[in-house]
Steps between C-alpha positions, in 0.01 A plus 500: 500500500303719369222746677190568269372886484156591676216519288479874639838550349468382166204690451599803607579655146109544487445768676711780362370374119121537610593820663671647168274362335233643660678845570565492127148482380347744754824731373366448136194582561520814665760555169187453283264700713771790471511484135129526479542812752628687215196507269236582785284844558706739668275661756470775755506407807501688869755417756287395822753350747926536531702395763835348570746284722865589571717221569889523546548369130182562346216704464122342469294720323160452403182670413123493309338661207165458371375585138150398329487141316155407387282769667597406836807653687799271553774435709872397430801479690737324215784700366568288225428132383851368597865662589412812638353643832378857638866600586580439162197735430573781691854466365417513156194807553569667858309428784121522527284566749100448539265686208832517266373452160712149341407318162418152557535198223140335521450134343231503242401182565455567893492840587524416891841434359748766475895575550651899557809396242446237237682308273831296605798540705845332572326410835266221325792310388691448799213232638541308153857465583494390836269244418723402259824472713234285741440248201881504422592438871225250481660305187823520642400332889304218298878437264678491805269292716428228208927532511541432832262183479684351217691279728197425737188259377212710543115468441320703246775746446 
């Protein structure tokens, strides 16, 4: 005798494809928005806020600047479009603290948009693959599911 699969089972491959998926075309998106980082205005900008968190393992840092887009004063907090945080910052230009002088990267297109380093890093890939590995472990549950069944009469799978 054999004992059919749950519904629930056999369509549990689903969720870690839709949440590659979707990981993957956030991840590519950022990419895209990073390679556009590259040809925007750089900027000077004014450091208006720093701060930080010291964990065991890791250290939080984060901070402000503000720069003129379009005639009005803006505000950004963004570091870079994907990969890349304010510890990364600080590592790669020493630490700042508030009215330090930084160049900013400001969008053309949106100057309320703006990043302190542009262009890509190693950092925006590593989404892409994980979403990746998701569809793959996806593919692979539905193979051995639709395997397992092969014996058993089931309906609609």
């Amino acid at each position: 005798m054999t004992v059919e699969m749950p519904i629930v089972f056999r369509l549990f491959w689903i969720a870690p494809m839709l949440a590659g998926a979707l990981l993957a075309v956030s991840a590519a998106k950022d990419l895209m928005r990073a390679e556009e980082s590259a040809m925007w205005i750089a900027t000077d900008a004014e450091v208006t806020r720093v701060g930080g968190q010291r964990g065991i393992f890791v250290t939080k840092a984060w901070g402000t600047y503000q720069w003129y887009g379009a005639g009005q004063l803006q505000t950004g907090s963004e570091v870079a479009c994907c990969g890349r945080n304010w510890s990364d910052y600080f590592e790669a230009h020493g630490e700042r603290k508030v009215g330090d002088k930084v160049t900013v990267f400001v969008n053309p297109d949106n100057p309320a948009d703006a990043v302190l380093m542009s262009g890509k890093s190693v950092g925006c890939y590593l989404p892409i693959g994980v979403g990746a590995a998701l569809i793959a472990a996806g593919v692979f549950l539905r193979r051995r599911i639709l395997a397992d069944n092969a014996g058993t009469t089931s309906r609609g799978m």
